[in-house]
PDB file of N, CA, C, O and CB in Angstrom:
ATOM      1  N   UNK A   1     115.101  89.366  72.117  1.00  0.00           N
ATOM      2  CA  UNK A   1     113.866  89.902  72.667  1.00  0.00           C
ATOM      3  C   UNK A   1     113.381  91.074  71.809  1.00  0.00           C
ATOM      4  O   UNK A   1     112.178  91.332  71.781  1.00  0.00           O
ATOM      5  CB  UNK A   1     114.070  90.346  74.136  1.00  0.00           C
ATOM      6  N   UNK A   2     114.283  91.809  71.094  1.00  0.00           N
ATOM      7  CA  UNK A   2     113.940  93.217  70.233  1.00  0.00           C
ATOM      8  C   UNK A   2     113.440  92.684  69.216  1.00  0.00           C
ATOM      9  O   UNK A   2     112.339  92.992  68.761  1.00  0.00           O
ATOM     10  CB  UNK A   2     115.118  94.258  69.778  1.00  0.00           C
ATOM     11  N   UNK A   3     114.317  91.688  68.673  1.00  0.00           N
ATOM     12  CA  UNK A   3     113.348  91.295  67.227  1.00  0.00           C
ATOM     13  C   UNK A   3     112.138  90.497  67.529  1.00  0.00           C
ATOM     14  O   UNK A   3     111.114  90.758  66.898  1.00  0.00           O
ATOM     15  CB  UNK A   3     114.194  90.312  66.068  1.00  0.00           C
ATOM     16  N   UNK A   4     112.131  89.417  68.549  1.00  0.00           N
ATOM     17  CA  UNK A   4     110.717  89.023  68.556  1.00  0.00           C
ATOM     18  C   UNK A   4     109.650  90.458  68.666  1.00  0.00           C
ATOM     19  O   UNK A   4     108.608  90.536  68.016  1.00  0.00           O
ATOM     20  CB  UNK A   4     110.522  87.938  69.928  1.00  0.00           C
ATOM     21  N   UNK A   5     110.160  91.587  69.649  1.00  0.00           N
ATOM     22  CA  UNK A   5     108.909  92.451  69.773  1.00  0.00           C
ATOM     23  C   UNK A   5     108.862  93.161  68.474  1.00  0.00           C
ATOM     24  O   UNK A   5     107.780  93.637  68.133  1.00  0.00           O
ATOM     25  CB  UNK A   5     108.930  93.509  71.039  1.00  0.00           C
ATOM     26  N   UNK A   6     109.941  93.300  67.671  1.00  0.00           N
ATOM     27  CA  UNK A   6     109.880  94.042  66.471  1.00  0.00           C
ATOM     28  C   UNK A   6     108.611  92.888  65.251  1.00  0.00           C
ATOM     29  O   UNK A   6     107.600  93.355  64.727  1.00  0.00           O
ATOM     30  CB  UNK A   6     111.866  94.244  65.860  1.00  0.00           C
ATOM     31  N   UNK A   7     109.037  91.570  65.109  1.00  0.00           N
ATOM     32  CA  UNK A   7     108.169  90.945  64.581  1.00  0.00           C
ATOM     33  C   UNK A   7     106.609  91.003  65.021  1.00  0.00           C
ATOM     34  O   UNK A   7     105.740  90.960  64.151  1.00  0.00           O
ATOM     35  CB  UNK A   7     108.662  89.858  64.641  1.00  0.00           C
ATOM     36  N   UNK A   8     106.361  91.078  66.057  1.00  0.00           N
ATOM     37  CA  UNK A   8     105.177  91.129  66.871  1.00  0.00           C
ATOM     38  C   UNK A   8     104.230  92.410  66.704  1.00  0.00           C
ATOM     39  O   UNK A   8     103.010  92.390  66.866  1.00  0.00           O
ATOM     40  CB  UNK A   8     105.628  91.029  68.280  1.00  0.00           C
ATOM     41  N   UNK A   9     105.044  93.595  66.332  1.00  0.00           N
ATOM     42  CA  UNK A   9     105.085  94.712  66.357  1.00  0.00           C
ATOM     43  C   UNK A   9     104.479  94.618  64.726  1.00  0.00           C
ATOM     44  O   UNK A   9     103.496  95.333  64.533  1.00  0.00           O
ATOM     45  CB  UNK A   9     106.496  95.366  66.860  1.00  0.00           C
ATOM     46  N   UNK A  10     104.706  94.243  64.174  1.00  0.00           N
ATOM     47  CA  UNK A  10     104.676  94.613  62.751  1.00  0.00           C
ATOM     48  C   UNK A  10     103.803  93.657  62.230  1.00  0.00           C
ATOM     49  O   UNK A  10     103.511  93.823  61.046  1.00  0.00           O
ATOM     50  CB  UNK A  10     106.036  94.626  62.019  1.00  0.00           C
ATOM     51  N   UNK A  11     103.250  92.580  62.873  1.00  0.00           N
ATOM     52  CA  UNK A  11     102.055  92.015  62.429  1.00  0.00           C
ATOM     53  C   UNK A  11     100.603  92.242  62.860  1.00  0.00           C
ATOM     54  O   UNK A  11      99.479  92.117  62.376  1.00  0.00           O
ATOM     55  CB  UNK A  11     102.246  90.895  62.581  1.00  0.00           C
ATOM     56  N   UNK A  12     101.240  92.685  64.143  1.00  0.00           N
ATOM     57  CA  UNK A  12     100.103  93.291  64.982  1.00  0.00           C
ATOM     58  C   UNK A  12     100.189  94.577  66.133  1.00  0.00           C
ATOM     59  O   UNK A  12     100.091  94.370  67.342  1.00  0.00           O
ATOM     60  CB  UNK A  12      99.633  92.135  65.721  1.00  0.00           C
ATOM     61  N   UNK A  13     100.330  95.521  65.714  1.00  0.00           N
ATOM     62  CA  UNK A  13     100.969  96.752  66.194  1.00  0.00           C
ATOM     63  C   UNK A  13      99.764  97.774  67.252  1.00  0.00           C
ATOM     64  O   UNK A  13      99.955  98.989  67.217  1.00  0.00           O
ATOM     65  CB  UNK A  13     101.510  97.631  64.648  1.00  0.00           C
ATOM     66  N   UNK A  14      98.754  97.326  68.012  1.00  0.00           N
ATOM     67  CA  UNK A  14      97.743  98.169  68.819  1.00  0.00           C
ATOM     68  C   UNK A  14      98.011  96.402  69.988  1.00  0.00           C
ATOM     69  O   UNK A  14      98.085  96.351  71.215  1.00  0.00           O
ATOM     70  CB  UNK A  14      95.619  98.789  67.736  1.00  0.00           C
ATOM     71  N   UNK A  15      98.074  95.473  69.188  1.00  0.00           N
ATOM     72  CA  UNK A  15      97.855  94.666  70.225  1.00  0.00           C
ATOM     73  C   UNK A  15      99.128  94.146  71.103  1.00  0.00           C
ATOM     74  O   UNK A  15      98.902  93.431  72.079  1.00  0.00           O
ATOM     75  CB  UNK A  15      97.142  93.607  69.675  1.00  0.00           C
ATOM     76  N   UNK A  16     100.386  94.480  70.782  1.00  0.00           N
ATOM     77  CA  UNK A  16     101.613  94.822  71.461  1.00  0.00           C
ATOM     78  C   UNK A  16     102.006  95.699  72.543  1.00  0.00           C
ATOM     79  O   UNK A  16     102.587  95.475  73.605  1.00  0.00           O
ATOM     80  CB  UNK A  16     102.229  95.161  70.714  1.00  0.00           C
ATOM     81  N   UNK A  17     101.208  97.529  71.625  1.00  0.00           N
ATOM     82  CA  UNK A  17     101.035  98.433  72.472  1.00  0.00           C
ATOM     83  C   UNK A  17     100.245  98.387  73.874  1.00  0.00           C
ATOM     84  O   UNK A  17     100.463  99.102  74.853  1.00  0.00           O
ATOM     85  CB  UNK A  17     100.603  99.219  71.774  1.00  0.00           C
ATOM     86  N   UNK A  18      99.249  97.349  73.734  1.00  0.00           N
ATOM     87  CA  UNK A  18      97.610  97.181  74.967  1.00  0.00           C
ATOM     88  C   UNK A  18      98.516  96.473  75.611  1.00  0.00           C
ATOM     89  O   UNK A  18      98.541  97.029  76.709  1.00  0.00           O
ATOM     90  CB  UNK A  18      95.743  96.202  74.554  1.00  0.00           C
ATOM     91  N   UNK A  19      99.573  95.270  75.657  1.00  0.00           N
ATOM     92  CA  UNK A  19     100.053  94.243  75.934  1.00  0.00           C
ATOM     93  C   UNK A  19     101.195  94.960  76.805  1.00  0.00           C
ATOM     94  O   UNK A  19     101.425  94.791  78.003  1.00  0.00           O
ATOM     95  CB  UNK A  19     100.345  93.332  74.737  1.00  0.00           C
ATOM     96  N   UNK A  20     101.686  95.592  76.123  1.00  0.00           N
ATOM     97  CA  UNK A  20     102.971  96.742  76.966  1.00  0.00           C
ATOM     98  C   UNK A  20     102.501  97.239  77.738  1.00  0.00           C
ATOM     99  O   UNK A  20     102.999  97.123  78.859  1.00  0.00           O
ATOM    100  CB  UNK A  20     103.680  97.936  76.341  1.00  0.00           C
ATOM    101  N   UNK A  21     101.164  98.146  77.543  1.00  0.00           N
ATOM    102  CA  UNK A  21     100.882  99.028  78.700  1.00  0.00           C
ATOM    103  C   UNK A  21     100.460  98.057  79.829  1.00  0.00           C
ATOM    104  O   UNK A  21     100.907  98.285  80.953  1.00  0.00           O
ATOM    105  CB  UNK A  21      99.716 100.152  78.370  1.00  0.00           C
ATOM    106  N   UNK A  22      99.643  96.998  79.639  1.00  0.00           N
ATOM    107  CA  UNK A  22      98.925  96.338  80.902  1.00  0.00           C
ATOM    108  C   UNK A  22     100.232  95.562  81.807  1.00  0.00           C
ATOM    109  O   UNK A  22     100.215  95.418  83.029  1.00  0.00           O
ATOM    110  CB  UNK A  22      97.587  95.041  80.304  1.00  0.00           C
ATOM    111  N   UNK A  23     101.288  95.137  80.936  1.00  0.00           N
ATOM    112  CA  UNK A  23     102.653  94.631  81.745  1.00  0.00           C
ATOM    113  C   UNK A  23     103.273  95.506  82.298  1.00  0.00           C
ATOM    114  O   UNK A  23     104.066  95.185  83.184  1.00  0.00           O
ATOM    115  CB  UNK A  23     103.670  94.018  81.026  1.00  0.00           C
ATOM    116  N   UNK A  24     103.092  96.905  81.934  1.00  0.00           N
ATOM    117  CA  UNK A  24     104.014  98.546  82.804  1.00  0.00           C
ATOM    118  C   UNK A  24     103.055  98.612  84.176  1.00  0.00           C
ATOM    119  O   UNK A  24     103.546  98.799  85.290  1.00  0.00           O
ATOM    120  CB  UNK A  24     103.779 100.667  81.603  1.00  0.00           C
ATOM    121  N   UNK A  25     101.803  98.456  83.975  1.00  0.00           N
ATOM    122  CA  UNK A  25     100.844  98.916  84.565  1.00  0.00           C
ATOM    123  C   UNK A  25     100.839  97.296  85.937  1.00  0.00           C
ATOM    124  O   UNK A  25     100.690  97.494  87.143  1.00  0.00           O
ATOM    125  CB  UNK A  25      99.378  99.287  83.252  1.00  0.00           C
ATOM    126  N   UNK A  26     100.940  96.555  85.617  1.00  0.00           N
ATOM    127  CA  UNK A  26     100.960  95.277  86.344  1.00  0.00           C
ATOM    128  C   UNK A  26     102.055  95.183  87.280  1.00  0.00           C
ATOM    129  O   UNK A  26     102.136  94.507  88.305  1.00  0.00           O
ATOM    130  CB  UNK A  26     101.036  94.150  85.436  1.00  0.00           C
ATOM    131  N   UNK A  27     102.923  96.013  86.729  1.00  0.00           N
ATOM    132  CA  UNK A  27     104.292  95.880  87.103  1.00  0.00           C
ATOM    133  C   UNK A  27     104.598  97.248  88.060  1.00  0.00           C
ATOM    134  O   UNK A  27     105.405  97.287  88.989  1.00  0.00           O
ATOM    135  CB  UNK A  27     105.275  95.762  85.684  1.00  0.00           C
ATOM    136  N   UNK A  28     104.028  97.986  87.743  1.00  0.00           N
ATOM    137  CA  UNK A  28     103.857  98.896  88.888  1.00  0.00           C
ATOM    138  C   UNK A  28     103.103  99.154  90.182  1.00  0.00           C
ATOM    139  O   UNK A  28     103.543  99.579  91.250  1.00  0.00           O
ATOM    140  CB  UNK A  28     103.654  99.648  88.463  1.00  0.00           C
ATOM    141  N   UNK A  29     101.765  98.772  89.818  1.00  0.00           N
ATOM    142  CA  UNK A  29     101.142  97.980  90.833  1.00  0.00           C
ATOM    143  C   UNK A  29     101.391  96.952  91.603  1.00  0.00           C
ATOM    144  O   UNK A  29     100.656  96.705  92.559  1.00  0.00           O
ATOM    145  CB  UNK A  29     100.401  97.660  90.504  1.00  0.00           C
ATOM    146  N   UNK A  30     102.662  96.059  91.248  1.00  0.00           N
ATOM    147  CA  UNK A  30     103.170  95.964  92.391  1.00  0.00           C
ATOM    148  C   UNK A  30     103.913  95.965  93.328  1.00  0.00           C
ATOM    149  O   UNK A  30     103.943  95.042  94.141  1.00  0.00           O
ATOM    150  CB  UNK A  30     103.110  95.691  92.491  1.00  0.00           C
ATOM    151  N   UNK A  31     104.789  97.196  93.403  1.00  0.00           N
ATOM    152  CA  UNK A  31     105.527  97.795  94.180  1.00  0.00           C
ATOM    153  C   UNK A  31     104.599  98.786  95.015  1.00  0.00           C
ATOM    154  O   UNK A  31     105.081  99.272  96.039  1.00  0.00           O
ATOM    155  CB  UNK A  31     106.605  98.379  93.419  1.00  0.00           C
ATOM    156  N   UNK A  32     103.124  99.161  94.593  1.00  0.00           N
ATOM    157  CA  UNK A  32     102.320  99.881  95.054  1.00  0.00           C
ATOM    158  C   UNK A  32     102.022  98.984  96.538  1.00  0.00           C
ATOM    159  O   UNK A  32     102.029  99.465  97.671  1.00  0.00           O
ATOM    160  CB  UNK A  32     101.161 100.159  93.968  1.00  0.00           C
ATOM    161  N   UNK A  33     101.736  97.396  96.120  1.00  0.00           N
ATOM    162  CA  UNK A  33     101.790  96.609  96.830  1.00  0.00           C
ATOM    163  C   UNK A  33     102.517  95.527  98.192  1.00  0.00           C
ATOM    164  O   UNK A  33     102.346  94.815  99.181  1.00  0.00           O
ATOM    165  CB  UNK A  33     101.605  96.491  96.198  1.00  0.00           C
ATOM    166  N   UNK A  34     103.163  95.976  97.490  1.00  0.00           N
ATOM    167  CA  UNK A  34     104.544  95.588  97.813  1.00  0.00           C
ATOM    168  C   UNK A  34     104.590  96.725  99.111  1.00  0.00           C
ATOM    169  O   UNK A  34     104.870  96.114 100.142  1.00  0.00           O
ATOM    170  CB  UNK A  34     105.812  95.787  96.369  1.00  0.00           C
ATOM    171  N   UNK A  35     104.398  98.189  99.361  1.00  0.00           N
ATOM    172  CA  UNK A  35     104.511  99.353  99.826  1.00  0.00           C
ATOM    173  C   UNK A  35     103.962  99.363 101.147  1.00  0.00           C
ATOM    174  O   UNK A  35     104.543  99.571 102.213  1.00  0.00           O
ATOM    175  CB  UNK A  35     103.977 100.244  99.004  1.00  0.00           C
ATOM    176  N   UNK A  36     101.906  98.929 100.762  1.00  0.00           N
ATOM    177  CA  UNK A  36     101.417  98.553 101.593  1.00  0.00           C
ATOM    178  C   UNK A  36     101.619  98.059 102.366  1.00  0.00           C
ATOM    179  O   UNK A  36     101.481  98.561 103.482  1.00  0.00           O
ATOM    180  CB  UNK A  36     100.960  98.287 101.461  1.00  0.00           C
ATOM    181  N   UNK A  37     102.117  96.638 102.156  1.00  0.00           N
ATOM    182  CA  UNK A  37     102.310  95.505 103.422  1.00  0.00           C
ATOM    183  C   UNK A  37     103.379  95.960 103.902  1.00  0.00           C
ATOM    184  O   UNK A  37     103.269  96.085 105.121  1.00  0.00           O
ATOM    185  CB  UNK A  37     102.494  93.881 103.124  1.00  0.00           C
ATOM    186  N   UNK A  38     104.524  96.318 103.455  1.00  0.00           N
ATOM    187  CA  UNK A  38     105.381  96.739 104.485  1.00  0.00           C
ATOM    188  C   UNK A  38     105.207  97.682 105.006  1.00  0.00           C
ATOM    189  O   UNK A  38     106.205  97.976 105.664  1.00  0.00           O
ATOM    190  CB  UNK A  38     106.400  96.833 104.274  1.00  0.00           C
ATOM    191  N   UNK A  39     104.186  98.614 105.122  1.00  0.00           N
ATOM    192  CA  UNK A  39     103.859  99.912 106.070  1.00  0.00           C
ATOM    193  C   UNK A  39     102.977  99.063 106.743  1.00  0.00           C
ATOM    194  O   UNK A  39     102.833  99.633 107.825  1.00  0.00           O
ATOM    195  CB  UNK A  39     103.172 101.468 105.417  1.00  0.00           C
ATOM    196  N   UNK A  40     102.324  98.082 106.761  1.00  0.00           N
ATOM    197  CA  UNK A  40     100.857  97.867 107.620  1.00  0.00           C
ATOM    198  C   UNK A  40     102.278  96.551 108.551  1.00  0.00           C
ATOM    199  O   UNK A  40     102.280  96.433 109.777  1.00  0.00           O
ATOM    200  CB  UNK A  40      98.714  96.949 106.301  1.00  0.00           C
ATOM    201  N   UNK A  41     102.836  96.118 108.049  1.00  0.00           N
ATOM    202  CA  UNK A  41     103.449  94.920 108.429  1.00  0.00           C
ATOM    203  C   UNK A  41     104.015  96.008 109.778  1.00  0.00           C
ATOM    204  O   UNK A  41     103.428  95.951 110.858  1.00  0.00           O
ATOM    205  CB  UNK A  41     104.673  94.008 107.132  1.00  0.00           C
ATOM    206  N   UNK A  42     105.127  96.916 109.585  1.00  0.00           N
ATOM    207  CA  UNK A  42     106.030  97.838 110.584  1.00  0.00           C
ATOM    208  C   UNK A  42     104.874  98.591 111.409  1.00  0.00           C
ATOM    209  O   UNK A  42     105.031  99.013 112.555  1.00  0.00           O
ATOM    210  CB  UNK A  42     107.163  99.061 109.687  1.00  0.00           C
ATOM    211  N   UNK A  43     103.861  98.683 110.767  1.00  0.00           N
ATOM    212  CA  UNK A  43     102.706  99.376 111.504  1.00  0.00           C
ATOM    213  C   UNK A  43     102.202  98.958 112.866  1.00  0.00           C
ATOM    214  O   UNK A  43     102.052  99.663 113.864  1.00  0.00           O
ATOM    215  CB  UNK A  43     101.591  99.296 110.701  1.00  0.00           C
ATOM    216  N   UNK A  44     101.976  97.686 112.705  1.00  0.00           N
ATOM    217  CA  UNK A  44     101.493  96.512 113.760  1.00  0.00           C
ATOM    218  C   UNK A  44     102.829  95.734 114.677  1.00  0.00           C
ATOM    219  O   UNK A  44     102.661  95.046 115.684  1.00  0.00           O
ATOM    220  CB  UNK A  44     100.645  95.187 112.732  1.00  0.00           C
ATOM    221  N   UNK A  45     104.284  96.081 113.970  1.00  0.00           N
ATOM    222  CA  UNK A  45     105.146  95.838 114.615  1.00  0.00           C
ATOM    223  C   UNK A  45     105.355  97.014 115.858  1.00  0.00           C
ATOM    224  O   UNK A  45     105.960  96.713 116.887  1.00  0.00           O
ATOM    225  CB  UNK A  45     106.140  95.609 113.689  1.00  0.00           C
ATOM    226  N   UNK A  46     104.944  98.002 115.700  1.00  0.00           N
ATOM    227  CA  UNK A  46     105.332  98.963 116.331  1.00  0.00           C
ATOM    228  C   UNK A  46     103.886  99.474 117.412  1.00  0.00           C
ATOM    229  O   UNK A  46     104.138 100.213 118.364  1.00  0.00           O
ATOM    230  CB  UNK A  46     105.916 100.011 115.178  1.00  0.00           C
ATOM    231  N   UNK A  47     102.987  99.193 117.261  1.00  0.00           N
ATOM    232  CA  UNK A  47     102.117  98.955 117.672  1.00  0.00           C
ATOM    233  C   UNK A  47     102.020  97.947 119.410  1.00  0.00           C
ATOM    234  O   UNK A  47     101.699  98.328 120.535  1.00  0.00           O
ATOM    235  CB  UNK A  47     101.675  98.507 116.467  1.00  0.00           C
ATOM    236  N   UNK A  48     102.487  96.522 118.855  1.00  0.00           N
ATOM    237  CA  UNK A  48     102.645  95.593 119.663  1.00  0.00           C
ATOM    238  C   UNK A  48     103.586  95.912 120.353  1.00  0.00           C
ATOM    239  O   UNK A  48     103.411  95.656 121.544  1.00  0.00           O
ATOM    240  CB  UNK A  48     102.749  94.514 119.210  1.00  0.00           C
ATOM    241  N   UNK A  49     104.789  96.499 120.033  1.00  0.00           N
ATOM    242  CA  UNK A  49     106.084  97.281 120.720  1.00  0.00           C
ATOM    243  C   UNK A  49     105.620  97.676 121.834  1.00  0.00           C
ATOM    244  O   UNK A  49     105.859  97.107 122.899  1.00  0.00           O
ATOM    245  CB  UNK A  49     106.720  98.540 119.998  1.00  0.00           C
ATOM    246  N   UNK A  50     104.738  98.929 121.678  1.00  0.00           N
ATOM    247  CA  UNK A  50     103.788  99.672 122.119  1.00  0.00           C
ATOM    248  C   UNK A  50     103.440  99.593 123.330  1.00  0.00           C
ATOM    249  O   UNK A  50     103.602 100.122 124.430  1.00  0.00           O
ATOM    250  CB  UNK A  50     102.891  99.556 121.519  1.00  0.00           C
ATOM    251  N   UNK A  51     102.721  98.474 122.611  1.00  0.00           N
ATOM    252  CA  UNK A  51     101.660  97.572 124.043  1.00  0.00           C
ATOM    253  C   UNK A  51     102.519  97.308 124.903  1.00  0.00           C
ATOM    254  O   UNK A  51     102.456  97.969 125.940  1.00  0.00           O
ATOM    255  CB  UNK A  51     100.823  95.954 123.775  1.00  0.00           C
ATOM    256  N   UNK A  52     103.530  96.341 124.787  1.00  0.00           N
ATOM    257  CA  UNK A  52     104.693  95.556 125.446  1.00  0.00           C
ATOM    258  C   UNK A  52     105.303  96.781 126.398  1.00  0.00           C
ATOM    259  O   UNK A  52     105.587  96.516 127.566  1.00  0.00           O
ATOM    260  CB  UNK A  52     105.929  94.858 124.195  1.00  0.00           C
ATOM    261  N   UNK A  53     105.471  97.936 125.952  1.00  0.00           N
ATOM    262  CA  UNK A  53     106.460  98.591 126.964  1.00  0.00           C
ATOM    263  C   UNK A  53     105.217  99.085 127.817  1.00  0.00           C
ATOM    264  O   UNK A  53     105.452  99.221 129.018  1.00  0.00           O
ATOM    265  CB  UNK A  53     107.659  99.921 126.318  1.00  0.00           C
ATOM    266  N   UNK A  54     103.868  99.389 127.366  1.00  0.00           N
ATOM    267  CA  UNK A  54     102.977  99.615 128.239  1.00  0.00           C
ATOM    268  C   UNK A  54     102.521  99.223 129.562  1.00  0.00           C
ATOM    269  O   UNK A  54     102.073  99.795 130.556  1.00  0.00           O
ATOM    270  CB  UNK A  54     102.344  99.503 127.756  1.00  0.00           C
ATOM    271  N   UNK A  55     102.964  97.325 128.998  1.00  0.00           N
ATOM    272  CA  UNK A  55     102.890  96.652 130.371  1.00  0.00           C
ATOM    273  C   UNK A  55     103.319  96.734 130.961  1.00  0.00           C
ATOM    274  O   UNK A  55     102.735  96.897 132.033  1.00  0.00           O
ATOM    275  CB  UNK A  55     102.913  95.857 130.668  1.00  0.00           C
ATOM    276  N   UNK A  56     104.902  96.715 130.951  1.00  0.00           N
ATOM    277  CA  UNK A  56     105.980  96.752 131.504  1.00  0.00           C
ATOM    278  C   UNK A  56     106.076  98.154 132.189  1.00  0.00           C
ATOM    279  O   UNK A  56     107.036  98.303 132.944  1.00  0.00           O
ATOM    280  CB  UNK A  56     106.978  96.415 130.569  1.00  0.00           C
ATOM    281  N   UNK A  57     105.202  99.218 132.029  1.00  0.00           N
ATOM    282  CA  UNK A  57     105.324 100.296 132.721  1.00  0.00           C
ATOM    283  C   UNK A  57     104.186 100.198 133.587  1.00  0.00           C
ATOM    284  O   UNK A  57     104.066 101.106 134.410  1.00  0.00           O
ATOM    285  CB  UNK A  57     105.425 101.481 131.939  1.00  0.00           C
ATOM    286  N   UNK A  58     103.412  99.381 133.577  1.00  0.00           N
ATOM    287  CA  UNK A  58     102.327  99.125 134.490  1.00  0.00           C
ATOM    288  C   UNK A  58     102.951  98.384 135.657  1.00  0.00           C
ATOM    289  O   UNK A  58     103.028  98.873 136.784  1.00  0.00           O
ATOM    290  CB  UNK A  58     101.154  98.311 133.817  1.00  0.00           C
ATOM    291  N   UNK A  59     103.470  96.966 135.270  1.00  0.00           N
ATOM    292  CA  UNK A  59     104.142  96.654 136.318  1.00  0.00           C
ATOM    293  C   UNK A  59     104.774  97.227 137.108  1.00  0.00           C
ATOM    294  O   UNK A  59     104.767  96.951 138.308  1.00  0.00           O
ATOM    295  CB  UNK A  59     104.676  96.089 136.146  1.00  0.00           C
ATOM    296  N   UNK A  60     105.602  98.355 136.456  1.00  0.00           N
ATOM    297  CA  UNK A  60     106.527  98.851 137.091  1.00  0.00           C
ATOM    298  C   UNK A  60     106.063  99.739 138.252  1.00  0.00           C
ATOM    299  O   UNK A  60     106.560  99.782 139.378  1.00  0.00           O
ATOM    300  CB  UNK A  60     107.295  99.450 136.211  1.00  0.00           C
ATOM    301  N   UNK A  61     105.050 100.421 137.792  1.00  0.00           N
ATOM    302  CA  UNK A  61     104.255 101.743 138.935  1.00  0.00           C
ATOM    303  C   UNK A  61     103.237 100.519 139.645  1.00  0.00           C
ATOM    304  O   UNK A  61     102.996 100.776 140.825  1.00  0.00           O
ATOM    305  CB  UNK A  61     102.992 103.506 137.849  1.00  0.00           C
ATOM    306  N   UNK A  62     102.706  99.453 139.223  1.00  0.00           N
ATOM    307  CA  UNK A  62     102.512  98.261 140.453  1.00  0.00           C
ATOM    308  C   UNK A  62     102.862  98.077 141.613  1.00  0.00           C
ATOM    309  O   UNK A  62     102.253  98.173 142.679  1.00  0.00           O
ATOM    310  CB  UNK A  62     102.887  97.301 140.261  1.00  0.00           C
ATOM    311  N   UNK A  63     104.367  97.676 141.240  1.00  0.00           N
ATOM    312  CA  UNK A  63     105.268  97.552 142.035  1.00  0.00           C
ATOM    313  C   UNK A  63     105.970  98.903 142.858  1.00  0.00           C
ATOM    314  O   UNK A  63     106.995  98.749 143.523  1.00  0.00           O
ATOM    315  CB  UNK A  63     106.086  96.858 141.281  1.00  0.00           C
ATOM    316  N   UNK A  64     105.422  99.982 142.755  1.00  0.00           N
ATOM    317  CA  UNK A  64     105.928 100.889 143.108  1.00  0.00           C
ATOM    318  C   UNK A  64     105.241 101.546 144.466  1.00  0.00           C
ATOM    319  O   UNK A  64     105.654 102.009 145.530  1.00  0.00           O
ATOM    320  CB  UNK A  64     106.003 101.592 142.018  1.00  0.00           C
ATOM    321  N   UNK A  65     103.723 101.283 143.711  1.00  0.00           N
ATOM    322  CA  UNK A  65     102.172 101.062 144.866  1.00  0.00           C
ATOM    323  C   UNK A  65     102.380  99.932 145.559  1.00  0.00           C
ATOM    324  O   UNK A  65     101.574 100.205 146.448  1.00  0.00           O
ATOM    325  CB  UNK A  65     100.507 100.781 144.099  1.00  0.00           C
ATOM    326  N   UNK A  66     102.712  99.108 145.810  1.00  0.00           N
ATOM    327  CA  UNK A  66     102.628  97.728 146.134  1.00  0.00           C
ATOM    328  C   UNK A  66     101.522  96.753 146.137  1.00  0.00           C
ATOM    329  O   UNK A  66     101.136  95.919 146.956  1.00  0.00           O
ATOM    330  CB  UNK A  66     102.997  97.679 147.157  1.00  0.00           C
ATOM    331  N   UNK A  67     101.126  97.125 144.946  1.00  0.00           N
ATOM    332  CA  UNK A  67      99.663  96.062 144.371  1.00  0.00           C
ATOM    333  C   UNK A  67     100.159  95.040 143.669  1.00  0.00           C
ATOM    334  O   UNK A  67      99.402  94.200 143.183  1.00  0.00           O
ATOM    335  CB  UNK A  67      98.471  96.776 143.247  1.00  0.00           C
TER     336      UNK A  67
END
């Protein structure tokens, strides 16, 4: 892999560098991504949690009124 980039490098040396940066840059973006969905994913998990014990505390003071 070193000598292909070393050959690559030496025939064409700005268009390796553009090529590196946009694969660092691609490649970081997506763990940026990656970040997102699992905060929005646990977001909405916890959310619905939420709701669920909400009901369940409704019922509960329901049943407490006797409605």
């Amino acid at each position: 892999m070193v000598f292909l980039g070393l050959v690559a490098y030496d025939v064409w040396p700005i268009g390796v560098l553009v090529i590196a940066l946009i694969v660092v840059i691609v490649m970081f973006l997506q763990f940026i991504v990656c970040a997102m969905h699992q905060f929005s994913a646990s977001a909405l998990y916890i959310w619905a949690a939420g709701r669920h014990l909400m009901d369940k505390a409704m019922q509960g003071f329901g049943a407490l009124l006797g409605v």
